[in-house]
Legacy VTK file of the C-alpha trace (Angstrom):
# vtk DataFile Version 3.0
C-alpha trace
ASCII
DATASET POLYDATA
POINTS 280 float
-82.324 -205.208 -59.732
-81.133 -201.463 -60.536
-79.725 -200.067 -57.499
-81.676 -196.742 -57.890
-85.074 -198.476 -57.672
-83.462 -200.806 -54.439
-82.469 -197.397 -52.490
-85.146 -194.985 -53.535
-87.777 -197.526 -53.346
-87.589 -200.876 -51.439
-84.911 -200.041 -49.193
-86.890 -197.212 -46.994
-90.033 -199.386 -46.952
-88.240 -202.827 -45.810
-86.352 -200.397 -42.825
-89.441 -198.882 -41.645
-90.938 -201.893 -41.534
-87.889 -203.909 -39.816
-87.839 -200.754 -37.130
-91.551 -201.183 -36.599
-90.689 -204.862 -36.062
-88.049 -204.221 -33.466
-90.492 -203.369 -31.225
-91.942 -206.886 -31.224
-89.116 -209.014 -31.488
-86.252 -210.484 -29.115
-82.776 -208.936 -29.345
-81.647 -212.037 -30.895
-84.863 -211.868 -33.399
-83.654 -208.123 -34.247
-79.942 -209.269 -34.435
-81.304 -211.862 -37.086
-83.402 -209.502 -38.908
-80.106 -206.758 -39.014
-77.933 -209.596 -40.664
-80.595 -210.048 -43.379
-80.455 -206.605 -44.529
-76.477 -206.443 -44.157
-76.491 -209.847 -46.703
-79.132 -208.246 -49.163
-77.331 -204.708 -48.956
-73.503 -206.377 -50.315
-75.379 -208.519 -52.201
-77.045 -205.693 -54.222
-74.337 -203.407 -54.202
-71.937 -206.131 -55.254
-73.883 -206.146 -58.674
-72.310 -205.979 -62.165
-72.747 -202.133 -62.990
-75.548 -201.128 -65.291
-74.920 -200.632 -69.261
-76.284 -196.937 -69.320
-73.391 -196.275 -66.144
-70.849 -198.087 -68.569
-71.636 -195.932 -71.603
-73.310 -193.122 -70.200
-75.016 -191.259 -73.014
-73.104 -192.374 -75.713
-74.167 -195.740 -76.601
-72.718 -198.191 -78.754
-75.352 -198.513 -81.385
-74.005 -194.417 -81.926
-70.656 -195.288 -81.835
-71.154 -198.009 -84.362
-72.725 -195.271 -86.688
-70.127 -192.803 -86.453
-67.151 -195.496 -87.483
-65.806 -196.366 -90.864
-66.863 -199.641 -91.896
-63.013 -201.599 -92.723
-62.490 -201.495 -96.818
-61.752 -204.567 -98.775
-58.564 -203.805 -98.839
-57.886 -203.692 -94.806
-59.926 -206.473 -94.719
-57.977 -208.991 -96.430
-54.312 -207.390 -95.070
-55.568 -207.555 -91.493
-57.221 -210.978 -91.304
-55.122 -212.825 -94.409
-56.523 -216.684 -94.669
-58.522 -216.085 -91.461
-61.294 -214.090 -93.484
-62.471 -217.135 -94.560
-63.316 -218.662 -90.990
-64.744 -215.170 -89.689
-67.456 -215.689 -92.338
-67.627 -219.189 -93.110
-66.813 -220.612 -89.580
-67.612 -218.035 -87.079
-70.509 -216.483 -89.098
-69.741 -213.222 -88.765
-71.532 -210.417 -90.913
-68.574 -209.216 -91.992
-69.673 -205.402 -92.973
-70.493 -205.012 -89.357
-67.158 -204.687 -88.489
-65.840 -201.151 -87.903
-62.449 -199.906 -86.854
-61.700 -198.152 -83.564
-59.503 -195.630 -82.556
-58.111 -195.025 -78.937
-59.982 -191.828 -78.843
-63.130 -193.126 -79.767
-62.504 -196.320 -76.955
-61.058 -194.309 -74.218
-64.067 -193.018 -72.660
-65.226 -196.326 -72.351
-62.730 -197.464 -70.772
-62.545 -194.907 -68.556
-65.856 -195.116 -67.351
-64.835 -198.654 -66.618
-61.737 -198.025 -64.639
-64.318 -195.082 -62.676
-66.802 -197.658 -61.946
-63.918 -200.325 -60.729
-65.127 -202.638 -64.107
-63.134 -205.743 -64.910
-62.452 -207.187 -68.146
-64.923 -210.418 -68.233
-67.519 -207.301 -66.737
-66.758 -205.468 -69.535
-66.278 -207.503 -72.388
-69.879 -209.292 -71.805
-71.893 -205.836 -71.723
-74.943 -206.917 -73.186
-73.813 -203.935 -76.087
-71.252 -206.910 -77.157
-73.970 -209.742 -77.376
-74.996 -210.810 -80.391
-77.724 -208.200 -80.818
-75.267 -205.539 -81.121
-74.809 -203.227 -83.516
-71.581 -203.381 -85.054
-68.044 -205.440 -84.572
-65.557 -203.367 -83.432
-62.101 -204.092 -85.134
-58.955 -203.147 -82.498
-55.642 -203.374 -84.693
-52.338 -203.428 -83.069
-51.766 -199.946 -83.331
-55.031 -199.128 -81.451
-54.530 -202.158 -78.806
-50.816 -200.707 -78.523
-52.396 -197.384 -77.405
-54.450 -198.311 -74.962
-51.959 -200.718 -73.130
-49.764 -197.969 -72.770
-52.207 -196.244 -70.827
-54.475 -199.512 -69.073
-53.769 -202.100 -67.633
-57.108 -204.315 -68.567
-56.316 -207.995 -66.429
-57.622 -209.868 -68.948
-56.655 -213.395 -70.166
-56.126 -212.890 -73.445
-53.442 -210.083 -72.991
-52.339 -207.282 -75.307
-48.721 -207.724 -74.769
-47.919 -211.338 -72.677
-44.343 -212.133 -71.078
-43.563 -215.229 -73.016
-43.031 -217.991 -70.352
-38.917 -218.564 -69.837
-37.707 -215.821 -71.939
-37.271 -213.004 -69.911
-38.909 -209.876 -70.991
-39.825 -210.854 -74.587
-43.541 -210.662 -75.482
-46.231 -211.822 -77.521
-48.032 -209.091 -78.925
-51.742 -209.217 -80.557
-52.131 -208.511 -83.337
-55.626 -207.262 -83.811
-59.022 -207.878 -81.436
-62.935 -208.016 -82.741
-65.337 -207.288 -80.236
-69.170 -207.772 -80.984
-71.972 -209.209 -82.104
-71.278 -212.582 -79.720
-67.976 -212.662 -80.441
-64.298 -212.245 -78.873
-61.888 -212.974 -81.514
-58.283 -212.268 -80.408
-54.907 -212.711 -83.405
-51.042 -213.474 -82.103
-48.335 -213.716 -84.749
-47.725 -217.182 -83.194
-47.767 -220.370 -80.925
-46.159 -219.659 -78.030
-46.648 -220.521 -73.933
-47.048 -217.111 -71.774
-46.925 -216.404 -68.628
-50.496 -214.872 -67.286
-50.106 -214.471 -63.852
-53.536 -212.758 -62.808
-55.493 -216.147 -63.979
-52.504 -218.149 -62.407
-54.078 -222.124 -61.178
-51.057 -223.770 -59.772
-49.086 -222.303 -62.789
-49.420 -219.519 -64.694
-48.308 -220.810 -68.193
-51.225 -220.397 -71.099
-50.655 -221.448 -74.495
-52.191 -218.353 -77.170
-52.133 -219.309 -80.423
-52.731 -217.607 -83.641
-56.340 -217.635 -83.518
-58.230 -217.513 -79.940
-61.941 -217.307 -80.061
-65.068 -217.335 -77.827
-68.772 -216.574 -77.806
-70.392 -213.852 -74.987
-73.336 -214.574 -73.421
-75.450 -212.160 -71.303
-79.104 -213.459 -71.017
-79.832 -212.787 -67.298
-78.671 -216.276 -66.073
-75.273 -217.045 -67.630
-72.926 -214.572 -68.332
-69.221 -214.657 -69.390
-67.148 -216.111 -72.458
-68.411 -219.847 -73.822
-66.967 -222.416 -76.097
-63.001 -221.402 -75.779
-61.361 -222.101 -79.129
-58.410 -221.584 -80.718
-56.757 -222.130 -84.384
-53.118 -223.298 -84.998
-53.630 -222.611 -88.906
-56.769 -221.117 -90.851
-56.457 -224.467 -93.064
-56.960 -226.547 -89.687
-60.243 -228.444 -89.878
-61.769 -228.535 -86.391
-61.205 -225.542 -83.495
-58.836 -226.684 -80.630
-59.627 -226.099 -76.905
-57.938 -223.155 -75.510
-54.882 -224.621 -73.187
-54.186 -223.246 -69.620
-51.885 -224.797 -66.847
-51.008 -228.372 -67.341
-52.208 -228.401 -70.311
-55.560 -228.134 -69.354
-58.624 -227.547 -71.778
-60.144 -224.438 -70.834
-63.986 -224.308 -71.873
-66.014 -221.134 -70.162
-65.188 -218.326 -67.830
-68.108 -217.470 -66.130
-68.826 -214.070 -64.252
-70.828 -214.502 -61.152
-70.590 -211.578 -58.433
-67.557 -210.596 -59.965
-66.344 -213.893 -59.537
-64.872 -215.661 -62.687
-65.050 -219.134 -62.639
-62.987 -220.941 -65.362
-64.497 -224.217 -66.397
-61.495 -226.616 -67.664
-60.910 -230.380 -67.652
-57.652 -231.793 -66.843
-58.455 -235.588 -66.851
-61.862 -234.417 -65.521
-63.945 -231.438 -65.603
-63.021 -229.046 -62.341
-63.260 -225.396 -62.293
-61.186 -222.725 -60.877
-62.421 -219.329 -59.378
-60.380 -216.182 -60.092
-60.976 -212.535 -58.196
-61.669 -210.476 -61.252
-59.628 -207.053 -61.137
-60.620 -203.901 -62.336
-59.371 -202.131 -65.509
-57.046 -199.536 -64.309
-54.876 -196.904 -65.238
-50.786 -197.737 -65.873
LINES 1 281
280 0 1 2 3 4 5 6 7 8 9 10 11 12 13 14 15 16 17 18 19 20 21 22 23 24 25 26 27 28 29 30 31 32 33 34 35 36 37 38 39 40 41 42 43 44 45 46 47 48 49 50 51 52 53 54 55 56 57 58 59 60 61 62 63 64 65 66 67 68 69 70 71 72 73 74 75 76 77 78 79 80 81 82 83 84 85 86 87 88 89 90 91 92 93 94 95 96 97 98 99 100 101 102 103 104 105 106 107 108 109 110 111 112 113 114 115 116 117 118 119 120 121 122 123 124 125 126 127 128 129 130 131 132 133 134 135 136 137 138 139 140 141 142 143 144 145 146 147 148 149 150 151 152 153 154 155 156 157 158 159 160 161 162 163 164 165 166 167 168 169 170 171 172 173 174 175 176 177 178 179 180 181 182 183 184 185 186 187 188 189 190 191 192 193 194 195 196 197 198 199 200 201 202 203 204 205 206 207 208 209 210 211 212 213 214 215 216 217 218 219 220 221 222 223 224 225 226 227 228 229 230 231 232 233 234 235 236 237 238 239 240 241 242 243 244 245 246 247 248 249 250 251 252 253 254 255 256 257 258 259 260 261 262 263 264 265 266 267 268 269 270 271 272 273 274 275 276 277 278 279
């Protein structure tokens, strides 16, 4: 429900009519009747934000056609052996994807840390589905630039504090965002420390190829089907690993709410408050 339609439309009707009511009912009745508009009032305003409040007037179907499509050349010295699985494995249509600049991202994101957006919220804008317009290609010099100046919360971090080693990181290397896809590139294995998504512990092993599918179709929405690649030469995907080892599977966005599916002898889930992008 758009919250311009609830306010200017169905919210004045549903008072008058629960004042007119008043006048027939029991305190106790009216009490009731107040705590069912209280529940239906956080419920609505505690909505995921709208796309056209994300990207204002400036969608991304415009940004796509404004953007360089990546040359042969970029192509094959960004992703190396991994071209092969974006186009064989993953399926990608591989002239979709078009670089980004900080300067073209930043309003973006700064209508997302305005509107208190998170990064599951933000990365699963139906603009990122798989009926978008375009993959949009981060390299590190890009993601460098904009975690100098955000701090995004999200799992798969830009620059993560590699677990026992005191203020070494693990930097990405490069990030595709589009079309169904969130494709994420570290230079190596290594365990991290994430503590935002911490379950007990807050050790995640990243890889050098982490990969999931977005889904926004009005029931589900969040990242599916967690995978990750030790090798491009490796023959199946690999579940992406989380505390204890776990196999992590889905995060799911509900009332932003993430809720990590994972199985660690069995299948459990774990719910995580999902922060807001913000400024550094």
């Amino acid at each position: 429900m758009h919250r311009y339609s609830f306010r200017r439309r169905i919210l004045p009707g549903f008072v008058s009519t629960l004042l007119a009511g008043a006048r027939q009912t029991s305190r106790r009745q009216f009490k009731g009747l107040l705590l069912l508009v209280f529940s239906i009032l956080l419920g609505n305003f505690a909505c995921p934000v709208r796309a056209g409040d994300l990207w204002k007037e400036k969608s991304l179907d415009l940004i796509c056609r404004n953007l360089r499509a990546v040359d042969t050349n970029t192509l094959h010295s960004t992703f190396g052996e991994y071209l092969d699985v974006l186009s064989l494995r993953e399926k990608l249509n591989v002239p979709s994807i078009k670089s980004v600049t900080i300067d073209e991202i930043r309003p973006i994101l700064q209508s997302a840390v305005r509107l208190r957006v998170g990064p599951l919220e933000l990365f699963t804008d139906e603009e990122f589905t798989s009926s978008g317009p375009c993959i949009l290609l981060f390299d590190k010099e890009t993601l460098a630039a904009i975690d100098r100046d955000y701090e995004l919360h999200a799992l798969w971090r830009v620059r993560a504090l590699l677990k026992g080693r005191g203020k070494e990181f693990l930097e990405m290397q490069y990030l595709l965002l589009g079309q169904g896809k969130l494709i994420a590139a570290y230079p190596r294995t290594a365990d991290v420390s994430v503590a935002d998504y911490a379950m007990g512990s807050d050790a995640y092993q990243y890889r050098p190829y982490l990969a999931a599918d977005i889904v926004n179709d009005g029931e589900t929405r969040g990242l599916l089907n967690l995978r990750t690649l030790e090798t491009a030469t490796d023959m199946e995907f690999s579940r992406f690993r989380g505390p204890f080892n776990a196999a992590i599977t889905s995060l799911i966005l509900r009332d932003r709410r993430i809720w990590a599916s994972y199985t660690l002898v069995l299948p459990n889930t774990a719910e995580f408050t999902e922060k807001p992008i913000s400024l550094r």
